[in-house]
FIKOLZA-1660 file (N, C-alpha, C; in steps of 0.1 Angstrom, whole numbers, plus 5000, padded with zeros to 4 digits):
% residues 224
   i   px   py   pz ch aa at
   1 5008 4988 5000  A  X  N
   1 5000 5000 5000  A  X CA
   1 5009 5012 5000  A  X  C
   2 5005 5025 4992  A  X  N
   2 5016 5034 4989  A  X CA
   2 5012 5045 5005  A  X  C
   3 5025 5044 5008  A  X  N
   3 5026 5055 5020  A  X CA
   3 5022 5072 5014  A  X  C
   4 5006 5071 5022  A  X  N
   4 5004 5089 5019  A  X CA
   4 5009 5095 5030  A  X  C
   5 5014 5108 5028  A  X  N
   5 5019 5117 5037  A  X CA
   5 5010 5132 5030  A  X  C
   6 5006 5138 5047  A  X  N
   6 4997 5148 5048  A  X CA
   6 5010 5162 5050  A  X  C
   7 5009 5173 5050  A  X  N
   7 5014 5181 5055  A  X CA
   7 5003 5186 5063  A  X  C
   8 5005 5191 5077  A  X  N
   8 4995 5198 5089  A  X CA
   8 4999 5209 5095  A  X  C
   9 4990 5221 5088  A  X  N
   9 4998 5232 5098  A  X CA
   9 4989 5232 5113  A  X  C
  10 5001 5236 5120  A  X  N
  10 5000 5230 5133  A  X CA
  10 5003 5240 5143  A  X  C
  11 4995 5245 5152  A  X  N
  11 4996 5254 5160  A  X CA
  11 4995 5246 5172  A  X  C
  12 4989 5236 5182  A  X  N
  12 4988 5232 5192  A  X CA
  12 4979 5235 5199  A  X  C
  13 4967 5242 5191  A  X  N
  13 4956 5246 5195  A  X CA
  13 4941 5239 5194  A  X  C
  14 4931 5239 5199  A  X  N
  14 4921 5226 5198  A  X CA
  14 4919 5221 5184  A  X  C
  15 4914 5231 5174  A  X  N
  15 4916 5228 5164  A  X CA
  15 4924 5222 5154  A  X  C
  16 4935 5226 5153  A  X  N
  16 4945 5221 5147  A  X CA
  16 4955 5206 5152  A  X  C
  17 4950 5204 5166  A  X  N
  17 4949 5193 5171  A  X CA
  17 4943 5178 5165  A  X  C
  18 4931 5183 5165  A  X  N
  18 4918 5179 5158  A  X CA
  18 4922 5175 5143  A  X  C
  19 4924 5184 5141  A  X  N
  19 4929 5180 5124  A  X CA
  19 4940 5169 5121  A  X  C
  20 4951 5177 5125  A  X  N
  20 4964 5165 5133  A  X CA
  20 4959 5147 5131  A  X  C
  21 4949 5146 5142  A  X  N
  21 4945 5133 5147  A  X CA
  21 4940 5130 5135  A  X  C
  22 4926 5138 5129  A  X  N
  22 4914 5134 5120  A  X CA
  22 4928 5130 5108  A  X  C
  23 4937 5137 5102  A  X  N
  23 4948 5135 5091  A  X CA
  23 4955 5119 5095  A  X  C
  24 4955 5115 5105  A  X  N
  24 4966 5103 5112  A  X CA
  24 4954 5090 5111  A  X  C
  25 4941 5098 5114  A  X  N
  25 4932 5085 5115  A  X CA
  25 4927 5077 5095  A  X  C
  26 4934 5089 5088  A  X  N
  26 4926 5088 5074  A  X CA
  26 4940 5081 5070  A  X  C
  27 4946 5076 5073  A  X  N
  27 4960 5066 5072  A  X CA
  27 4971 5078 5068  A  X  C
  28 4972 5091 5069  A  X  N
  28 4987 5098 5060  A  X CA
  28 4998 5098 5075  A  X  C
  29 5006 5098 5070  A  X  N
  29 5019 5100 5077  A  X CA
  29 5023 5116 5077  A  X  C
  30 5020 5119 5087  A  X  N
  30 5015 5135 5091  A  X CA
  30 5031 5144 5092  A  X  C
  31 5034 5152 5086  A  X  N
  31 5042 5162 5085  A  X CA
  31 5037 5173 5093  A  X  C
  32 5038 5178 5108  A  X  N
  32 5035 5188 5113  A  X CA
  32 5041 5203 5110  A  X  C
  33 5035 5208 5105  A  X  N
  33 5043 5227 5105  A  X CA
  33 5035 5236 5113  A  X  C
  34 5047 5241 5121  A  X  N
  34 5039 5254 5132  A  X CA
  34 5047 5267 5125  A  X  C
  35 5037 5276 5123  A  X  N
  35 5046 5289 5121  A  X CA
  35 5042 5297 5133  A  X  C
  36 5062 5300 5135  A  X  N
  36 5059 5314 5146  A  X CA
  36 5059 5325 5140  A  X  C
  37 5053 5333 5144  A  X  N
  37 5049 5350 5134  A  X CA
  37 5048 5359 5142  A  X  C
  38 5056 5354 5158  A  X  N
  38 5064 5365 5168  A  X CA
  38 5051 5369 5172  A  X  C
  39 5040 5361 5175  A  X  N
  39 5026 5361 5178  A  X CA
  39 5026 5364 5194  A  X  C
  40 5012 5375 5201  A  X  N
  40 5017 5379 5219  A  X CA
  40 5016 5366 5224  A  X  C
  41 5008 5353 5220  A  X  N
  41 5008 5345 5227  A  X CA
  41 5020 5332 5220  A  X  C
  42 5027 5336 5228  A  X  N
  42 5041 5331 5217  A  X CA
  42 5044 5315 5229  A  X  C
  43 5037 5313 5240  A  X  N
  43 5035 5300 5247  A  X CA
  43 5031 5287 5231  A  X  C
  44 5023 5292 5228  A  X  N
  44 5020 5283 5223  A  X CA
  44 5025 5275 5213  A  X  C
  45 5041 5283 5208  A  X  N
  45 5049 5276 5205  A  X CA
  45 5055 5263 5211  A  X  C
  46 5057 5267 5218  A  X  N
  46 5065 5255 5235  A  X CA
  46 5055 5248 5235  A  X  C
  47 5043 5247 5235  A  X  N
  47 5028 5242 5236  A  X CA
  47 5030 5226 5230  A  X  C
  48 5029 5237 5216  A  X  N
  48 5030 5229 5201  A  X CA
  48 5039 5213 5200  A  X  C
  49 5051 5219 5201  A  X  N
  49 5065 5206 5204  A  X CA
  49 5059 5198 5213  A  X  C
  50 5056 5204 5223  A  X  N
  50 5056 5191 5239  A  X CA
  50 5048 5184 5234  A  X  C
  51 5033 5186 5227  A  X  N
  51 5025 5175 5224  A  X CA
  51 5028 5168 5212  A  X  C
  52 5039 5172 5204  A  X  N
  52 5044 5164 5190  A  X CA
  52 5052 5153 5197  A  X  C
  53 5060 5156 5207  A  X  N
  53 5068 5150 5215  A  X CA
  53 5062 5137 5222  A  X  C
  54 5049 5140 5227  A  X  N
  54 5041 5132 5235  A  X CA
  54 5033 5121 5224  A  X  C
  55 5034 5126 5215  A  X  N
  55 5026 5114 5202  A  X CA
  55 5033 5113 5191  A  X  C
  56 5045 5116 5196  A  X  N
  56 5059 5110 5185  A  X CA
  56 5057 5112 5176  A  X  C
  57 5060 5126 5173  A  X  N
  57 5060 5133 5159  A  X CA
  57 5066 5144 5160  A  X  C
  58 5078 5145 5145  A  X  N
  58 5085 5151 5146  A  X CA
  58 5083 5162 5134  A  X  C
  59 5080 5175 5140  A  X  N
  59 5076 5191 5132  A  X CA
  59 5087 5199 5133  A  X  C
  60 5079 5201 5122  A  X  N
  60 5092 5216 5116  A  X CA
  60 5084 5227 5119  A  X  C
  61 5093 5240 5125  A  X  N
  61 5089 5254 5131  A  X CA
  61 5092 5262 5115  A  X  C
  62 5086 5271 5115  A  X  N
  62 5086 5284 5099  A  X CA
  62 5086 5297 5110  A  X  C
  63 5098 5302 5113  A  X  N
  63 5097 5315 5118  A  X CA
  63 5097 5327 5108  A  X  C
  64 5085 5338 5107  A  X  N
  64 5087 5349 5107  A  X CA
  64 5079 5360 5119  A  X  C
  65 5079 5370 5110  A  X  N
  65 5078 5380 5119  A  X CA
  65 5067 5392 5115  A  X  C
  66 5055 5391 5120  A  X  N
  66 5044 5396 5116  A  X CA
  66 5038 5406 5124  A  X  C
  67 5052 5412 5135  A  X  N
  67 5048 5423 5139  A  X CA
  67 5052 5431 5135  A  X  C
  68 5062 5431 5119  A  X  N
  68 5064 5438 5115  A  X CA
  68 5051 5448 5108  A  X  C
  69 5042 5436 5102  A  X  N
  69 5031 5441 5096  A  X CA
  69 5021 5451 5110  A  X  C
  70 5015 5440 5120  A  X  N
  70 5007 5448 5130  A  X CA
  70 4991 5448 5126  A  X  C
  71 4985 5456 5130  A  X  N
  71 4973 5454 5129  A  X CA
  71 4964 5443 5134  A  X  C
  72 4969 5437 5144  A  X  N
  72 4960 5429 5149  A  X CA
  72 4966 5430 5162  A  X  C
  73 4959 5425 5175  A  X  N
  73 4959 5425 5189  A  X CA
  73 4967 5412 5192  A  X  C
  74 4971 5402 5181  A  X  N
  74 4977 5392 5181  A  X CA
  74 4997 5394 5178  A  X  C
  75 4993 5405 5170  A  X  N
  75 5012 5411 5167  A  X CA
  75 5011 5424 5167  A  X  C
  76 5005 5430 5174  A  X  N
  76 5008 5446 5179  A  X CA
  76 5003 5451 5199  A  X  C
  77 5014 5446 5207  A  X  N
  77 5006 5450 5218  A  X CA
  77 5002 5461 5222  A  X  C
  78 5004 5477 5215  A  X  N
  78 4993 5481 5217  A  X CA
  78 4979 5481 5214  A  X  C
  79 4976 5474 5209  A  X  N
  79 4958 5470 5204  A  X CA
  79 4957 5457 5218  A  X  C
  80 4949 5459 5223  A  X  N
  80 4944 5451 5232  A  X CA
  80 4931 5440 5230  A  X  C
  81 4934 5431 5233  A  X  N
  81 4930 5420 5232  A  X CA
  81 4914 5418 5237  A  X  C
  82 4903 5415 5229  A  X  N
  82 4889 5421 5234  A  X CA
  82 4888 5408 5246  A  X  C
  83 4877 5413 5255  A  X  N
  83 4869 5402 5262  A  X CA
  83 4852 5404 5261  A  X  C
  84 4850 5411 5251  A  X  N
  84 4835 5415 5243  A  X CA
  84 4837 5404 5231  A  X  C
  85 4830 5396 5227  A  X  N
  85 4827 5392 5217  A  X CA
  85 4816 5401 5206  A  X  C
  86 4822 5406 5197  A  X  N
  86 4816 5419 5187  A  X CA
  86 4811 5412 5171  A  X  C
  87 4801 5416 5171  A  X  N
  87 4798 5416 5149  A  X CA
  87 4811 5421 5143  A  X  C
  88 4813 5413 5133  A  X  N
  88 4820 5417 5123  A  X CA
  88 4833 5411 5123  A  X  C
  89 4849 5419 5118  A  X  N
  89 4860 5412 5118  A  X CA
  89 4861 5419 5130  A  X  C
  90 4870 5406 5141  A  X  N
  90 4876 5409 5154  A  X CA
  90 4894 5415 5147  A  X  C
  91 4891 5424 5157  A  X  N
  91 4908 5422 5167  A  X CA
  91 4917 5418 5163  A  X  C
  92 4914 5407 5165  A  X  N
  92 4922 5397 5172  A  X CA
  92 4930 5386 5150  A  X  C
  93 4914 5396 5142  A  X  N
  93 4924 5393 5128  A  X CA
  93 4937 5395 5125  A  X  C
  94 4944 5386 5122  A  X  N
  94 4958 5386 5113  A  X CA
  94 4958 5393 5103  A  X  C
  95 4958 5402 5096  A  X  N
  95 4962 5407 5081  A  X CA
  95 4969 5395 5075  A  X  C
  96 4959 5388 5064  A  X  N
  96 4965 5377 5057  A  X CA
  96 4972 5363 5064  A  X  C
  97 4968 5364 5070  A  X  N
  97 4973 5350 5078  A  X CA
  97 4974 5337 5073  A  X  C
  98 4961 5335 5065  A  X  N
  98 4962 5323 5064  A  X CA
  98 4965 5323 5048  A  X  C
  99 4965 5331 5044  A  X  N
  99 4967 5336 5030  A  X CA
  99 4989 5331 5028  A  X  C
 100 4992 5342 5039  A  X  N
 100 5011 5336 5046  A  X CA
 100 5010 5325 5049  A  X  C
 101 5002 5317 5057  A  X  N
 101 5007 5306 5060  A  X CA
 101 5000 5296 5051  A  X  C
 102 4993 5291 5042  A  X  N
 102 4989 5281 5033  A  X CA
 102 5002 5285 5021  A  X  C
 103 5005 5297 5018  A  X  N
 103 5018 5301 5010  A  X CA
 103 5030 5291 5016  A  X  C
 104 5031 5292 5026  A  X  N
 104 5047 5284 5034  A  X CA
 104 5043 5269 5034  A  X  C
 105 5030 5267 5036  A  X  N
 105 5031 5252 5035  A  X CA
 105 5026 5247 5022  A  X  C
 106 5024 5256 5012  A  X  N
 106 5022 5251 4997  A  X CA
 106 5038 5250 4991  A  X  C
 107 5047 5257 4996  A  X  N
 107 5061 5257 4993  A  X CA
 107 5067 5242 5000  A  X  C
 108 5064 5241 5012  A  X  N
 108 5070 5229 5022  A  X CA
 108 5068 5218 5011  A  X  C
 109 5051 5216 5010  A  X  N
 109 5049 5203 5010  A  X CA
 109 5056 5201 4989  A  X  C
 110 5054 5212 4982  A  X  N
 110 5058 5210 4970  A  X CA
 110 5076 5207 4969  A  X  C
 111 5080 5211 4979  A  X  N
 111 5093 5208 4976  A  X CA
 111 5093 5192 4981  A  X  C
 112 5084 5187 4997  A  X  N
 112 5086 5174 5003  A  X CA
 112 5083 5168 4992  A  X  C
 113 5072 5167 4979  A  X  N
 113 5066 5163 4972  A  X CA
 113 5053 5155 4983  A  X  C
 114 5045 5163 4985  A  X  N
 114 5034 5162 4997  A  X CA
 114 5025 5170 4985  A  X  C
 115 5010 5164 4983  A  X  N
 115 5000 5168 4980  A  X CA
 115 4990 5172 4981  A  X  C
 116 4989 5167 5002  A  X  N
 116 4978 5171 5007  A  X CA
 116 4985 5179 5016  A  X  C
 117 4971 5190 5022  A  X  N
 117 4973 5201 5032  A  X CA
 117 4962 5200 5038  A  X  C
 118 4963 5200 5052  A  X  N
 118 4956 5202 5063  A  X CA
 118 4954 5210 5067  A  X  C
 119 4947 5220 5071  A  X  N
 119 4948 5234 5082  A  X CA
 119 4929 5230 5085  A  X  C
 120 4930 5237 5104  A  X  N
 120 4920 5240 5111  A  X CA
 120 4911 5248 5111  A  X  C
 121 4905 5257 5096  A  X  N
 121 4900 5269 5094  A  X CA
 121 4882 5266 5098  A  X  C
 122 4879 5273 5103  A  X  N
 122 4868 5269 5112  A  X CA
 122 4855 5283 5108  A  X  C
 123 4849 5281 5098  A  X  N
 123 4839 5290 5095  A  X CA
 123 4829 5295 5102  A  X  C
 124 4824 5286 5115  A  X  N
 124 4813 5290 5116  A  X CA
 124 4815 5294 5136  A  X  C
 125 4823 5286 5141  A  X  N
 125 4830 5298 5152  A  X CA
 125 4834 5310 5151  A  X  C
 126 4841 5311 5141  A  X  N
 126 4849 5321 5136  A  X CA
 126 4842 5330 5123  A  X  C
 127 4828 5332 5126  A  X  N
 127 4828 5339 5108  A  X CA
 127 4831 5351 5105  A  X  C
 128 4837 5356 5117  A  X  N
 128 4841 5369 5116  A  X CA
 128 4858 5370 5105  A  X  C
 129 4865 5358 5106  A  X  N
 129 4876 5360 5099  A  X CA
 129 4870 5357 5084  A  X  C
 130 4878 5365 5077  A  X  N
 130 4875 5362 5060  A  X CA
 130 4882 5350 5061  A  X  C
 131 4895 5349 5062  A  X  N
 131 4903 5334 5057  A  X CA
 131 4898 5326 5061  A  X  C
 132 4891 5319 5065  A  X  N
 132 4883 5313 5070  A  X CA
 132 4873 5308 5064  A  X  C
 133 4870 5312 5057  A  X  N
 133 4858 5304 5044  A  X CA
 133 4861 5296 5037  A  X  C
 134 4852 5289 5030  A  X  N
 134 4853 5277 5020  A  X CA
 134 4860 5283 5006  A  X  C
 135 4850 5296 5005  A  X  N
 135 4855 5304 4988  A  X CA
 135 4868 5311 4990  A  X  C
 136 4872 5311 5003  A  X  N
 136 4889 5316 5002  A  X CA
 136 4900 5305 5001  A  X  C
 137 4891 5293 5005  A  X  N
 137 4899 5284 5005  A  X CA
 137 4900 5276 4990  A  X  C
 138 4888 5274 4985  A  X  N
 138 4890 5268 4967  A  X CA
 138 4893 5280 4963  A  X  C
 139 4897 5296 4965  A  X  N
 139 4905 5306 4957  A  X CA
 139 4916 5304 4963  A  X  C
 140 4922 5303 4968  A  X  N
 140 4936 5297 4974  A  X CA
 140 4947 5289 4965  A  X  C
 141 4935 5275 4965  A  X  N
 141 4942 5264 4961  A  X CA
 141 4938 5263 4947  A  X  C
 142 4930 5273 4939  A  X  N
 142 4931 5270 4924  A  X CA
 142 4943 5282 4923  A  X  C
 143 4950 5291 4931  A  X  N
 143 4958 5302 4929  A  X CA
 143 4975 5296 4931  A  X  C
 144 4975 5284 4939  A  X  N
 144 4990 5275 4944  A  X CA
 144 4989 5264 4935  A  X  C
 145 4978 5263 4926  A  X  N
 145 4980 5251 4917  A  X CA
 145 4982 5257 4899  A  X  C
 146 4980 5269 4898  A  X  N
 146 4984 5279 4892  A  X CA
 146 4997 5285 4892  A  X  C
 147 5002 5286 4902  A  X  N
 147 5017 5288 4904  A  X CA
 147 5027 5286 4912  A  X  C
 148 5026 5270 4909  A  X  N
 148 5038 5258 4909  A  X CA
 148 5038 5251 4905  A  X  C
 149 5053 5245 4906  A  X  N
 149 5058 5233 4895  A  X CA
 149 5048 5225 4895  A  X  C
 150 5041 5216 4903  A  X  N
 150 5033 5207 4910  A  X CA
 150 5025 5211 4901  A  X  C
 151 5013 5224 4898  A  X  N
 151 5001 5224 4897  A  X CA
 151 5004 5224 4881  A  X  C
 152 5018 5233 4876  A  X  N
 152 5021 5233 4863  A  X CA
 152 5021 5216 4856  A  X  C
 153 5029 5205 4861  A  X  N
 153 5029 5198 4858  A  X CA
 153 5015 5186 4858  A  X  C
 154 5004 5192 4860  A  X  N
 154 4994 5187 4860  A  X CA
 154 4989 5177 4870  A  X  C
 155 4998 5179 4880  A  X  N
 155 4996 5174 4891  A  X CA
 155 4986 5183 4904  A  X  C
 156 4981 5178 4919  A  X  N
 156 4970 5192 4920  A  X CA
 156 4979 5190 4938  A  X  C
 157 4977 5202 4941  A  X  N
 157 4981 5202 4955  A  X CA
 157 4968 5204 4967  A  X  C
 158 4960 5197 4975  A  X  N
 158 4947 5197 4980  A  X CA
 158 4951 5202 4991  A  X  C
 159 4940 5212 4994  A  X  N
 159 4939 5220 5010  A  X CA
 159 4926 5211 5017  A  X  C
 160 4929 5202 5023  A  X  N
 160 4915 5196 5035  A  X CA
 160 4915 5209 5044  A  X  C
 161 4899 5208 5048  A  X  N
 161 4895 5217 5056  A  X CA
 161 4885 5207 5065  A  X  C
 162 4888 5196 5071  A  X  N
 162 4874 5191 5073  A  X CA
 162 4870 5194 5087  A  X  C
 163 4870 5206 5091  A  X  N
 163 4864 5213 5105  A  X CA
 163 4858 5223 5100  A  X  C
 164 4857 5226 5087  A  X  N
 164 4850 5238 5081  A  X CA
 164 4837 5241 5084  A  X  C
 165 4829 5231 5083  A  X  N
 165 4816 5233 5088  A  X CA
 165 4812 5228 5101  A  X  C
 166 4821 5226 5108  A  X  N
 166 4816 5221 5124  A  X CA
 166 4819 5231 5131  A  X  C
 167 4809 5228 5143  A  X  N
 167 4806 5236 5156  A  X CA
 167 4817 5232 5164  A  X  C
 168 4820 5245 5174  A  X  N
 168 4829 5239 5187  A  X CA
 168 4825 5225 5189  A  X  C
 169 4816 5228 5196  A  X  N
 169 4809 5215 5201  A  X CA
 169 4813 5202 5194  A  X  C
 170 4810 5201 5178  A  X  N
 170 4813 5186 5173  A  X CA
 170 4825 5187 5174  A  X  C
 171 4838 5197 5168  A  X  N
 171 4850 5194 5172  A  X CA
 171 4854 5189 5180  A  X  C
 172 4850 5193 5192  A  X  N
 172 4856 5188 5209  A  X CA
 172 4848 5168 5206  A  X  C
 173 4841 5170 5208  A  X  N
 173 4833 5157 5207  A  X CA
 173 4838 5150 5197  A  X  C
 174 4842 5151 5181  A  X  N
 174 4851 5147 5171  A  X CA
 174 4862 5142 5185  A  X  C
 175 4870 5150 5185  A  X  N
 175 4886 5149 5191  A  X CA
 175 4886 5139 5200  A  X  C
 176 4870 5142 5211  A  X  N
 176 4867 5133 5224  A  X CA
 176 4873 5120 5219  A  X  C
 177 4865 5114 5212  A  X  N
 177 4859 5104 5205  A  X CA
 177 4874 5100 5197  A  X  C
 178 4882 5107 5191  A  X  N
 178 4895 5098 5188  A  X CA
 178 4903 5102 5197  A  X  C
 179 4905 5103 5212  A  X  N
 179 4911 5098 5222  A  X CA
 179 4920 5110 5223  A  X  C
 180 4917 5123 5219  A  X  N
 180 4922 5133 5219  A  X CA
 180 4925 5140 5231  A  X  C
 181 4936 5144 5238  A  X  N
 181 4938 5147 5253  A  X CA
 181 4942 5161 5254  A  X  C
 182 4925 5168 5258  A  X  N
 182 4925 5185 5251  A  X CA
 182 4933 5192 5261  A  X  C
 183 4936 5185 5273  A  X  N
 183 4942 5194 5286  A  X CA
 183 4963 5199 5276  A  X  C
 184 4962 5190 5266  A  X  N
 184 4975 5197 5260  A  X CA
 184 4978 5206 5251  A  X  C
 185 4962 5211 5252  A  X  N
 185 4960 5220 5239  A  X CA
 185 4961 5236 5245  A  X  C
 186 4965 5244 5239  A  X  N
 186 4960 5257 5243  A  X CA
 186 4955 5264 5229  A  X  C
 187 4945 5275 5234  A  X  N
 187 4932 5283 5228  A  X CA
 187 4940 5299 5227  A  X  C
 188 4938 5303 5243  A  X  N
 188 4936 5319 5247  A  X CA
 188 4946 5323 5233  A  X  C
 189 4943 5336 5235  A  X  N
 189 4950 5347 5230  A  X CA
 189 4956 5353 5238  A  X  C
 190 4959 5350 5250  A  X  N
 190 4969 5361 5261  A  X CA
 190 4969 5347 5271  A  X  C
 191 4978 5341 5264  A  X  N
 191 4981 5330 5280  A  X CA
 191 4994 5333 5287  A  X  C
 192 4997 5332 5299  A  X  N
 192 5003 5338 5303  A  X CA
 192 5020 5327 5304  A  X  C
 193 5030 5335 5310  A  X  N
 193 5048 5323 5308  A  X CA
 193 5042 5307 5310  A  X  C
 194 5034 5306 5321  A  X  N
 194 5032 5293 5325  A  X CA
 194 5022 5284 5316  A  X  C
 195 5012 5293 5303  A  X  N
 195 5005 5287 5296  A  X CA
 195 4989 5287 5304  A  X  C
 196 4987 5291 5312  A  X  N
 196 4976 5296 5319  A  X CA
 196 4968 5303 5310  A  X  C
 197 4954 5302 5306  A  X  N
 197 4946 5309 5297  A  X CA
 197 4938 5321 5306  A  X  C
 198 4935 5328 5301  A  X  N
 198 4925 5337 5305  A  X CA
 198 4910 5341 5313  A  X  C
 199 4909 5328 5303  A  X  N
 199 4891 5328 5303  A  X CA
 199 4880 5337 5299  A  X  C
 200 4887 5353 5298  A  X  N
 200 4881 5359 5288  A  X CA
 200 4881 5367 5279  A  X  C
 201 4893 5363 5270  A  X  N
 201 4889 5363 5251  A  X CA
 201 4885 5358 5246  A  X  C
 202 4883 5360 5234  A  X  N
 202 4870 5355 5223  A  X CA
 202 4871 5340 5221  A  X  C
 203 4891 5337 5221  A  X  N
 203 4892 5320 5221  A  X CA
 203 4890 5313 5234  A  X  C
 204 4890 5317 5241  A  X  N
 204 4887 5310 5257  A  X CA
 204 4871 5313 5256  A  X  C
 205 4865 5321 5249  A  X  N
 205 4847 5321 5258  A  X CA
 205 4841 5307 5249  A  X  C
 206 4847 5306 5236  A  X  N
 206 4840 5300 5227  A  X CA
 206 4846 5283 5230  A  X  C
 207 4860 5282 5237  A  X  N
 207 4862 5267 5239  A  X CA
 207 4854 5267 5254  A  X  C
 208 4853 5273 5263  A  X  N
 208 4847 5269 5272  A  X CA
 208 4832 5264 5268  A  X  C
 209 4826 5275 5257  A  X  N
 209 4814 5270 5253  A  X CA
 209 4813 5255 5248  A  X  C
 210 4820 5253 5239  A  X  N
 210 4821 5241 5231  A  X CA
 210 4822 5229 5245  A  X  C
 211 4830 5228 5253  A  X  N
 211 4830 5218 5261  A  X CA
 211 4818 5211 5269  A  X  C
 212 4816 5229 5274  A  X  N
 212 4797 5230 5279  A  X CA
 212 4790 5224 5270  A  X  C
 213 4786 5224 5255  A  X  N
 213 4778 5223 5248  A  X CA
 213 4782 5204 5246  A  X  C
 214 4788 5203 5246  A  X  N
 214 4793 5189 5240  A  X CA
 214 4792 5177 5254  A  X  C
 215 4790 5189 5265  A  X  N
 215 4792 5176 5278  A  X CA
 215 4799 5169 5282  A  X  C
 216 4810 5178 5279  A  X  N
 216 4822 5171 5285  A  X CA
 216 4829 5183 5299  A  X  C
 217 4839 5178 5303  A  X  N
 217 4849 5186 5314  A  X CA
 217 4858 5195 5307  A  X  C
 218 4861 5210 5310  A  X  N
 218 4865 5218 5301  A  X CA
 218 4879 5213 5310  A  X  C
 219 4890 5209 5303  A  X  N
 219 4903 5208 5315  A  X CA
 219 4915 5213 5314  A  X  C
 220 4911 5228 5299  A  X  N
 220 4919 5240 5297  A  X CA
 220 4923 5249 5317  A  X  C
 221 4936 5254 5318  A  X  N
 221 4939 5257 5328  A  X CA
 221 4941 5272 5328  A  X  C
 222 4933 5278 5334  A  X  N
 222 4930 5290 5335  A  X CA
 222 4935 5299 5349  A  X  C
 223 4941 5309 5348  A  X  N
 223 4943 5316 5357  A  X CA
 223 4940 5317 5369  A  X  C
 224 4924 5324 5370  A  X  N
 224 4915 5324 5382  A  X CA
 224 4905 5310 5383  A  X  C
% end
């Protein structure tokens, strides 16, 4: 049987967890990539490793530096980090984020000769992010199969999204269900040296919901 290999970008966060596992359960031999982008919650790098480490797997880090750009509460600390959940685009948006990062891992995997891509883009928690949709995601990947060797040679490079239409809730319950151990995941946007979350930014109100909703024990470790 020919050995598939996934590329997964990989942050260490519930989601991208989730995907991680869901990519390992569909038989690929998972290639983890975390980009650091000198992000305020920069724990979650350290995060990331310790649980690759703990389910033996070995990822590669993509450093840049995205506070060069700014504009978001995620790489500019003077913008403060909401604990209002608001209409529209949050805060807490990246300027092109996933636009940068499906770029780095459409380069990774075409050089690994990898033709699938993973990422945790999550529409319906999140509909406030544009990158985040389905039609940014088939304009994406008809745009990286357009320009590269890969897409030139008539070969196609695939972006899975399969958390796209699910709820916190089924996520968590997904994850439950393949033996997923969320106490190694981190969420917040402001966790603190020790990896302690918040509990009230927009990624902490919505995983605490999802846990509530799904009936399970939220066993993210929170400050207060």
């Amino acid at each position: 049987m020919e050995n598939k290999k996934a590329l997964v970008l990989f942050s260490g966060g519930l989601d991208s967890t989730t995907v991680l596992h869901h990519a390992i359960s569909k038989g690929y031999t998972c290639i983890p990539l975390t980009i650091d982008y000198s992000q305020r919650h920069s724990y979650e790098i350290e995060s990331s490793q310790k649980y690759l480490k703990i389910i033996n797997l070995k990822g590669h880090i993509f450093k840049i530096d995205l506070t060069q750009i700014g504009g978001s509460a995620l790489t500019d600390k003077e913008i403060n980090v909401p604990t209002e959940m608001n209409p529209g685009i949050p805060v807490t948006y990246v300027p092109a984020r996933n636009t940068i990062f499906l770029s780095i891992a459409a380069a990774y995997a075409e050089k690994m000769s990898i033709d699938q891509i993973f990422i945790g883009v999550n529409q319906i928690d999140y509909s406030g992010y544009p990158d985040c949709r389905p039609d940014f995601i088939d304009s994406f990947k008809k745009t990286i199969n357009l320009g590269t060797k890969t897409g030139v040679d008539g070969k196609q490079l695939e972006i899975n999204t399969p958390l796209i239409n699910m709820s916190k809730k089924d996520i968590i319950k997904y994850g439950h269900n393949m033996g997923i151990d969320y106490s190694q995941t981190v969420s917040c946007y402001q966790l603190d040296r020790e990896g302690n979350a918040c509990g009230h930014c927009d990624a902490c109100k919505l995983r605490k919901e999802g846990f509530l909703l799904a009936g399970l024990e939220d066993p993210t470790r929170y400050k207060n």
